[in-house]
N, CA, C and O atoms as a Tinker XYZ file with bonds, in Angstrom:
   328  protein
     1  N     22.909000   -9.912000  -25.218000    73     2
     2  CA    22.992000  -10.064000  -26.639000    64     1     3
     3  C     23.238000   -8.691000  -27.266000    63     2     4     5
     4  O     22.542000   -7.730000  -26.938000    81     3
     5  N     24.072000   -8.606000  -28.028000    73     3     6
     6  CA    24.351000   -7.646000  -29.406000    64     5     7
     7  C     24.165000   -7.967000  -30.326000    63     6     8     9
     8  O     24.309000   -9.137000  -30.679000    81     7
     9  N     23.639000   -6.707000  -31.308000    73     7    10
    10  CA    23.902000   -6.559000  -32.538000    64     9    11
    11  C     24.102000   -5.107000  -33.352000    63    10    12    13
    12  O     23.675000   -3.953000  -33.301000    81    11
    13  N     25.110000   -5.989000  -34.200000    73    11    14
    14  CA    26.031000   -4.848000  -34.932000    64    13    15
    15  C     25.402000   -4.014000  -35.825000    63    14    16    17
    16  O     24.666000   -4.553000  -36.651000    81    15
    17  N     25.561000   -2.483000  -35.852000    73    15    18
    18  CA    24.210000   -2.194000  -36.968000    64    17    19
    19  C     25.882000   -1.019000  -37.923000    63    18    20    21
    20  O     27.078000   -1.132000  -37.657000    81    19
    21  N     25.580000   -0.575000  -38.405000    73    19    22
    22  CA    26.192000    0.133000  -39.150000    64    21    23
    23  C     25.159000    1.501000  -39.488000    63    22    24    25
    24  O     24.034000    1.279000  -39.938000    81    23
    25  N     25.544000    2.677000  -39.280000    73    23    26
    26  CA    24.323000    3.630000  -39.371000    64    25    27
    27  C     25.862000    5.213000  -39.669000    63    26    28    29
    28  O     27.070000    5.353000  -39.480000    81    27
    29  N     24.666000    6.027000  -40.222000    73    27    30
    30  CA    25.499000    7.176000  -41.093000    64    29    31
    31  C     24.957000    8.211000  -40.261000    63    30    32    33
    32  O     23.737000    8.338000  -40.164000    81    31
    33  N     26.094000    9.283000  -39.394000    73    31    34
    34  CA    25.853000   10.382000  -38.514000    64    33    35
    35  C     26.555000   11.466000  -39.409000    63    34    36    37
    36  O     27.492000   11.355000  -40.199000    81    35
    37  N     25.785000   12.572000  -39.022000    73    35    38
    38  CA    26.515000   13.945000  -39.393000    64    37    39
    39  C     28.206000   13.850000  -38.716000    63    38    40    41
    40  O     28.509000   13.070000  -37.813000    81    39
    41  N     29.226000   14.869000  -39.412000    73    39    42
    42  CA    30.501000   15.074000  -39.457000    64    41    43
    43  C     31.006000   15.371000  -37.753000    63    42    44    45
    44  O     32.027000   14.864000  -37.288000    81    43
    45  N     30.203000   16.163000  -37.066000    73    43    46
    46  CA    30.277000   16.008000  -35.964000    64    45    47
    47  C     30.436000   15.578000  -34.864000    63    46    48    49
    48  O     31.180000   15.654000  -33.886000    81    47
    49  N     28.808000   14.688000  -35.561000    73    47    50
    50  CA    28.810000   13.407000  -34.510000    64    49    51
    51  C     29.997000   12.286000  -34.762000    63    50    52    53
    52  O     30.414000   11.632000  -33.805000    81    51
    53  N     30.381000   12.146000  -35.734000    73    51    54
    54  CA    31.214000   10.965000  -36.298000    64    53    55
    55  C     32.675000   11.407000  -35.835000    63    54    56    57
    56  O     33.632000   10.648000  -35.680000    81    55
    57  N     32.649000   12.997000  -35.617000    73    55    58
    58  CA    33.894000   13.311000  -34.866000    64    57    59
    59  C     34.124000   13.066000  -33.529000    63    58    60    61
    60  O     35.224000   12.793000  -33.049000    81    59
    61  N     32.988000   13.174000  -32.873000    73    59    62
    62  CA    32.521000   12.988000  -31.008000    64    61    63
    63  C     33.115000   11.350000  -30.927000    63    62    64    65
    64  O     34.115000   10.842000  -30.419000    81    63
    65  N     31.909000   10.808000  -31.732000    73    63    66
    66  CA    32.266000    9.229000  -31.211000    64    65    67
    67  C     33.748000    8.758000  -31.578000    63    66    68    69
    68  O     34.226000    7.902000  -30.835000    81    67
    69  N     34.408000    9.148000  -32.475000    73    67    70
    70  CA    35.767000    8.687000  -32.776000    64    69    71
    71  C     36.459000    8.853000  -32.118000    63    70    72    73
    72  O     37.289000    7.952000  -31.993000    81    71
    73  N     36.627000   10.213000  -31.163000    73    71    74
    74  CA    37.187000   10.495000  -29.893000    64    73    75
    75  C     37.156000   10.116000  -28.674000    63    74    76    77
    76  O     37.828000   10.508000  -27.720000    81    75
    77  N     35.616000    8.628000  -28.792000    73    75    78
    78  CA    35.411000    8.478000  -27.538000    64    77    79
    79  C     36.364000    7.109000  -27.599000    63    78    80    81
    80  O     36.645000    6.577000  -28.673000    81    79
    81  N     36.779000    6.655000  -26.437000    73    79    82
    82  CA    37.442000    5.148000  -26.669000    64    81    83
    83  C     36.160000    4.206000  -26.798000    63    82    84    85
    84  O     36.517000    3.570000  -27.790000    81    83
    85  N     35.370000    3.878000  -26.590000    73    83    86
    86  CA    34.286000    2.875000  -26.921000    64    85    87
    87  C     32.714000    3.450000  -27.368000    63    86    88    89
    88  O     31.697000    3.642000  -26.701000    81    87
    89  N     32.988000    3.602000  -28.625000    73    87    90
    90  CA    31.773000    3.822000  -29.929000    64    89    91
    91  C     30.526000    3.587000  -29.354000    63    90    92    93
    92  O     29.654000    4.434000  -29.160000    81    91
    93  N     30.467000    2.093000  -29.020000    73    91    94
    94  CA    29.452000    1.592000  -29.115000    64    93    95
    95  C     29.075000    1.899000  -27.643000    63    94    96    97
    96  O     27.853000    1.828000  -27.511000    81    95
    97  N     29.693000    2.205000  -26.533000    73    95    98
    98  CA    29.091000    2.264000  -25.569000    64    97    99
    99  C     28.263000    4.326000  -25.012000    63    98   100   101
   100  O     27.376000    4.818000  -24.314000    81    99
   101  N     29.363000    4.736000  -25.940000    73    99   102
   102  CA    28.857000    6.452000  -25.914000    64   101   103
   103  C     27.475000    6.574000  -26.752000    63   102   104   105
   104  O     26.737000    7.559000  -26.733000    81   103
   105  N     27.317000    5.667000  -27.315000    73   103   106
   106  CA    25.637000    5.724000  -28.642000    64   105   107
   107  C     24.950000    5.081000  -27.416000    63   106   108   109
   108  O     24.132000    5.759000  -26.794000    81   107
   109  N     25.136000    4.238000  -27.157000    73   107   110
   110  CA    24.126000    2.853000  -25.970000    64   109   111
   111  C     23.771000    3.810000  -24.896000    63   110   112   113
   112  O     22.621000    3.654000  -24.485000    81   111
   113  N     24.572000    4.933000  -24.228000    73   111   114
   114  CA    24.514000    5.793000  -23.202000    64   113   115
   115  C     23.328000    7.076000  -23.754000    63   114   116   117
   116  O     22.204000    7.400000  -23.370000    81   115
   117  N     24.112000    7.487000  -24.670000    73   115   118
   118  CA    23.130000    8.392000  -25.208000    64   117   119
   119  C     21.548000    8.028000  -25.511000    63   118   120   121
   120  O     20.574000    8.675000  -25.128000    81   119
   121  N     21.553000    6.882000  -26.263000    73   119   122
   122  CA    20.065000    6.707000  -26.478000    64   121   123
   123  C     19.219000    5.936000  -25.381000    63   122   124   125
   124  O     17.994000    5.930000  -25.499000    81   123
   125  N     19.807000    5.306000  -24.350000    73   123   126
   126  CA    19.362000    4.852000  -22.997000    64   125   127
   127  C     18.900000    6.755000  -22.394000    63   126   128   129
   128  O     17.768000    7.007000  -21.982000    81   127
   129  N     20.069000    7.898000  -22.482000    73   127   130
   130  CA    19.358000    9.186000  -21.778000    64   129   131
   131  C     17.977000    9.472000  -22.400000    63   130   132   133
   132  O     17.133000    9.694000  -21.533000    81   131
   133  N     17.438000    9.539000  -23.876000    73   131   134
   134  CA    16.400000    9.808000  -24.341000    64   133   135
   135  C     15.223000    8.781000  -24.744000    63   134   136   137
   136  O     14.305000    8.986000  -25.539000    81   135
   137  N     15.529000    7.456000  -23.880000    73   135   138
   138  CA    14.745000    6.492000  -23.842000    64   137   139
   139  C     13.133000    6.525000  -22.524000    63   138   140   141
   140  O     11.983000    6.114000  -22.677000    81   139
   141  N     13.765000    7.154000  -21.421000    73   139   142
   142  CA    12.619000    7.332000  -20.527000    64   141   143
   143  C     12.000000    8.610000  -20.949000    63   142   144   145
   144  O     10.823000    8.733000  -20.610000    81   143
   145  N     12.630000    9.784000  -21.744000    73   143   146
   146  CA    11.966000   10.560000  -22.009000    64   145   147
   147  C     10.277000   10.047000  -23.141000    63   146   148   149
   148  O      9.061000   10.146000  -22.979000    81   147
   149  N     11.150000    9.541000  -24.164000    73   147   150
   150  CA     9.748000    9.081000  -25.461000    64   149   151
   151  C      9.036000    8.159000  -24.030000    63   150   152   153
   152  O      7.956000    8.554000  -23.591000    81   151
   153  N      9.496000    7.352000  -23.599000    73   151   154
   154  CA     8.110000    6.329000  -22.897000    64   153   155
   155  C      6.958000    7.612000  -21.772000    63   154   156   157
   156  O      5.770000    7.445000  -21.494000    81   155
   157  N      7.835000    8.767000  -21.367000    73   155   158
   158  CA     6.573000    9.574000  -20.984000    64   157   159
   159  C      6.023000   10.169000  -21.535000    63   158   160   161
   160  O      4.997000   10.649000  -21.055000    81   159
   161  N      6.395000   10.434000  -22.763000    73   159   162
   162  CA     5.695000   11.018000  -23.832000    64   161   163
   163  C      4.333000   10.126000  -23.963000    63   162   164   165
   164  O      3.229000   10.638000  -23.777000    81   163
   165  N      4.506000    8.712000  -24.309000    73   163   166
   166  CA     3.734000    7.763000  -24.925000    64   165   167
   167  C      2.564000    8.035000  -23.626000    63   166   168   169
   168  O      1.405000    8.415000  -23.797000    81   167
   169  N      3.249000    7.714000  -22.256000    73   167   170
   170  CA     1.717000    7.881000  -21.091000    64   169   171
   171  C      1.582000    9.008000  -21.226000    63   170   172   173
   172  O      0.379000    8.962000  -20.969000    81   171
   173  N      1.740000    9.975000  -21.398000    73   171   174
   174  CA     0.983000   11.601000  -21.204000    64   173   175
   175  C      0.142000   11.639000  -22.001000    63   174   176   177
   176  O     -0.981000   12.040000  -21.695000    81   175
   177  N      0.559000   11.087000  -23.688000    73   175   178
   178  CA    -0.123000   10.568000  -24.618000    64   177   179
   179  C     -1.856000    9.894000  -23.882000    63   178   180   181
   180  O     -2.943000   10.472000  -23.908000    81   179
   181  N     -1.613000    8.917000  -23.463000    73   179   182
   182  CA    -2.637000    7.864000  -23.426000    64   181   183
   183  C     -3.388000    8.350000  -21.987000    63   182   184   185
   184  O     -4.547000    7.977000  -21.802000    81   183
   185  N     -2.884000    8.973000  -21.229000    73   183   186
   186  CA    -3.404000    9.634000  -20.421000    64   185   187
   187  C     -4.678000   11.073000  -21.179000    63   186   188   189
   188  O     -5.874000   11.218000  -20.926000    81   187
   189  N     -4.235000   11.477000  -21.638000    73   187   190
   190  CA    -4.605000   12.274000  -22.114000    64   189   191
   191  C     -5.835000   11.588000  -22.914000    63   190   192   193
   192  O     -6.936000   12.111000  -22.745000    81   191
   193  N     -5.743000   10.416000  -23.809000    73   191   194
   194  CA    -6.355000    9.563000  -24.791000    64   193   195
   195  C     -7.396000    9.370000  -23.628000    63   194   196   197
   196  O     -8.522000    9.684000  -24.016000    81   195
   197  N     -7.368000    9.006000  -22.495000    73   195   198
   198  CA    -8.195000    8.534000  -21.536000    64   197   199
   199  C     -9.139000    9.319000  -20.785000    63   198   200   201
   200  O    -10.288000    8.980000  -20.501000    81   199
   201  N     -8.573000   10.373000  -20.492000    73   199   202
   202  CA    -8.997000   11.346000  -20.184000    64   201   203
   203  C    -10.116000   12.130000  -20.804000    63   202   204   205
   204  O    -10.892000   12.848000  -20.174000    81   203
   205  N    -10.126000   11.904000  -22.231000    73   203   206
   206  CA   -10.943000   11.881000  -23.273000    64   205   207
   207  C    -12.058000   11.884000  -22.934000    63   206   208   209
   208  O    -12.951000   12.645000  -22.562000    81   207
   209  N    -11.710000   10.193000  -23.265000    73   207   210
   210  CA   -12.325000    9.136000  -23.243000    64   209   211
   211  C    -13.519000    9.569000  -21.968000    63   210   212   213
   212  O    -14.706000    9.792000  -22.203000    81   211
   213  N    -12.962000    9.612000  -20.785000    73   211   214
   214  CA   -13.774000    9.591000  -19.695000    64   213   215
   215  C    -14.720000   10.878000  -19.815000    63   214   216   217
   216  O    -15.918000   10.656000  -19.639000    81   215
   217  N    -14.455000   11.790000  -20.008000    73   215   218
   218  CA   -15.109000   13.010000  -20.256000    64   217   219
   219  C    -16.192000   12.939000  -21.186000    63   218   220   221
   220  O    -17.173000   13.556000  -20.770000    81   219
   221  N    -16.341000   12.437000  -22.225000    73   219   222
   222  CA   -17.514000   12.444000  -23.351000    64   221   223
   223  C    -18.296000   10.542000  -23.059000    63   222   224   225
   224  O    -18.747000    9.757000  -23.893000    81   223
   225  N    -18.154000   10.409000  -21.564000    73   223   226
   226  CA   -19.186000    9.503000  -21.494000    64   225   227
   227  C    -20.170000    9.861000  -21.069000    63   226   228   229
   228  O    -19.998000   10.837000  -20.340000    81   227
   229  N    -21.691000    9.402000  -21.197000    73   227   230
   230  CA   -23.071000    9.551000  -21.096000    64   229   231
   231  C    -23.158000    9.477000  -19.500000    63   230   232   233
   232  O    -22.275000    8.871000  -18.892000    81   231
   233  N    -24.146000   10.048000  -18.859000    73   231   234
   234  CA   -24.287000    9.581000  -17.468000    64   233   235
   235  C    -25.067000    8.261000  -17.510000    63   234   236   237
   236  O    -25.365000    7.808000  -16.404000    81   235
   237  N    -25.399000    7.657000  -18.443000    73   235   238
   238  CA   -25.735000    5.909000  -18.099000    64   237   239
   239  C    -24.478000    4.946000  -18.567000    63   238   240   241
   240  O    -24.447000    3.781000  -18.170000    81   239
   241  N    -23.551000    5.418000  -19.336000    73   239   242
   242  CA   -22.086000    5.185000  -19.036000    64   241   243
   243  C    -21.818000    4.773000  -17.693000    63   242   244   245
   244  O    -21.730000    3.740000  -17.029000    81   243
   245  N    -21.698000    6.403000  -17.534000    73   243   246
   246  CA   -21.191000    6.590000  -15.926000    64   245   247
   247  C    -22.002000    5.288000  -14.839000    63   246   248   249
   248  O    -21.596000    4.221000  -14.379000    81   247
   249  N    -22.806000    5.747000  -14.783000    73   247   250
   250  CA   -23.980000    5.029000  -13.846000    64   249   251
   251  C    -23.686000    3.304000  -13.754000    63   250   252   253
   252  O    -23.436000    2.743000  -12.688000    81   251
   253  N    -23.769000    2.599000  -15.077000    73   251   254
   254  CA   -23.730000    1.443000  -15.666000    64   253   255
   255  C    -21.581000    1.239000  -15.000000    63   254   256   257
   256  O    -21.532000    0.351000  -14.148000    81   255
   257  N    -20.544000    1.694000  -15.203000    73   255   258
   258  CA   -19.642000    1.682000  -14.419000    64   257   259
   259  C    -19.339000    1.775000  -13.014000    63   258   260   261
   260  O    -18.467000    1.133000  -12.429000    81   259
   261  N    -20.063000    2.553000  -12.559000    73   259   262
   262  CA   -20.460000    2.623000  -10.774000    64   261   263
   263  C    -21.052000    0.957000  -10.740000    63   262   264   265
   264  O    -20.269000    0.090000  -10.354000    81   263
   265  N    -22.249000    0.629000  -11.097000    73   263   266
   266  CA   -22.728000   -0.696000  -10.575000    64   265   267
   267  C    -22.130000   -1.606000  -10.922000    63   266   268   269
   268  O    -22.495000   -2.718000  -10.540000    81   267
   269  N    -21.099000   -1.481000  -11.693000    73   267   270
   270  CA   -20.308000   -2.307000  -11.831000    64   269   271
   271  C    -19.137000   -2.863000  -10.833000    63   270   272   273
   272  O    -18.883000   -3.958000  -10.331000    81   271
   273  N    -18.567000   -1.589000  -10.798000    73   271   274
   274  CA   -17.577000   -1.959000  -10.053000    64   273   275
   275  C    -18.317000   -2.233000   -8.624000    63   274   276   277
   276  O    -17.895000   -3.230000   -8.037000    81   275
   277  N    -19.375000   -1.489000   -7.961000    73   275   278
   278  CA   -19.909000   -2.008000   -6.569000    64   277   279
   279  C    -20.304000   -3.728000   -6.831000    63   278   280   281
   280  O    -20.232000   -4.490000   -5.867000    81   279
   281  N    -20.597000   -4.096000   -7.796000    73   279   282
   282  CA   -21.105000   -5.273000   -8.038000    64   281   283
   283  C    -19.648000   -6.204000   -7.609000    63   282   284   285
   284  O    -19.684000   -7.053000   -6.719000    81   283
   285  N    -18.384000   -5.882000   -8.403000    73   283   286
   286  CA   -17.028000   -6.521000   -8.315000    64   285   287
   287  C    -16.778000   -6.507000   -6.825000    63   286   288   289
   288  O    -16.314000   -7.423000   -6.146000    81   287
   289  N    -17.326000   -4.816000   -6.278000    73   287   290
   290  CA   -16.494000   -5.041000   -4.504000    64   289   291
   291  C    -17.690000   -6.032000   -4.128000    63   290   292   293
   292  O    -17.087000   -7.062000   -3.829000    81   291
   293  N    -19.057000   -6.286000   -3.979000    73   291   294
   294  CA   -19.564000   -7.328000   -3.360000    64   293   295
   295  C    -19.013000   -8.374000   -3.262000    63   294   296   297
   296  O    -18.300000   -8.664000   -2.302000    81   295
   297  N    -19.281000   -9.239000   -4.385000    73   295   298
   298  CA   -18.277000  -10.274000   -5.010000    64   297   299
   299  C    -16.736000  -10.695000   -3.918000    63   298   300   301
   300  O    -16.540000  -11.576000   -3.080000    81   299
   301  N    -15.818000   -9.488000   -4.502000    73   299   302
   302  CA   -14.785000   -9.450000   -3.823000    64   301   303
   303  C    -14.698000   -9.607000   -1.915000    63   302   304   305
   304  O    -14.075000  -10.400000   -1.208000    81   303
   305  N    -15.367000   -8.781000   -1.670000    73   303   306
   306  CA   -15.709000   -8.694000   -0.118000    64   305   307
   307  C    -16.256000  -10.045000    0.572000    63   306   308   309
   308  O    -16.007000  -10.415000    1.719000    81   307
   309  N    -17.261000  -10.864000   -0.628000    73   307   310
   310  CA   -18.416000  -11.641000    0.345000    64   309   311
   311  C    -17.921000  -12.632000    0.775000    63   310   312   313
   312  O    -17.293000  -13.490000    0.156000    81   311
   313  N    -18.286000  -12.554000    2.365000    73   311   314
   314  CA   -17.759000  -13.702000    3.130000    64   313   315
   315  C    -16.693000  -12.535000    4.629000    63   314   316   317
   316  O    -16.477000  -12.888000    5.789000    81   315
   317  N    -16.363000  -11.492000    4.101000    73   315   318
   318  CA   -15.114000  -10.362000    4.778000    64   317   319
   319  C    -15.672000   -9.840000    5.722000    63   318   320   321
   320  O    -16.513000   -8.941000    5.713000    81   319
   321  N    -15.000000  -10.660000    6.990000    73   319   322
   322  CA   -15.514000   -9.927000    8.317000    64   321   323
   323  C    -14.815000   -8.952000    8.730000    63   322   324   325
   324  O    -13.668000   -9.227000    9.084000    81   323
   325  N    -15.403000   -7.107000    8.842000    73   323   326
   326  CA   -14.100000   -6.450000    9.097000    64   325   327
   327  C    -14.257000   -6.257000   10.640000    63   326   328
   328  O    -13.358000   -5.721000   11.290000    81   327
């Protein structure tokens, strides 16, 4: 699916793309190159957000997460002959 947008570039740019034979596919190229860049931005972001996060928890935080998750591997395991 497409859709047609109509959008206003500096003199430059409007000179680049006119020169290219297909408009729409030299913009689609270009903003596909700076598309994986912003999405690592966003995890370094939330990494970071997390990272936080984990750092300014209480040690009964902490503690209360440990028995947790050992509680999930019981659970998970019971019955697992290794």
């Amino acid at each position: 699916m497409t859709v047609k947008l109509s959008i206003s570039v500096p003199d430059d740019i409007a000179a680049y793309l006119q020169s290219r034979g297909n408009t729409s596919a030299a913009v689609t190229d270009a903003v596909r190159r700076i598309l994986p860049e912003a999405r690592r931005e966003r995890q370094r972001a939330a990494a970071q957000a997390y990272g936080e996060f984990l750092r300014n928890r209480s040690p009964e935080e902490i503690e209360a997460d440990r028995q947790f998750i050992e509680s999930n591997n019981d659970i998970a395991l019971r019955g697992t002959e290794w």
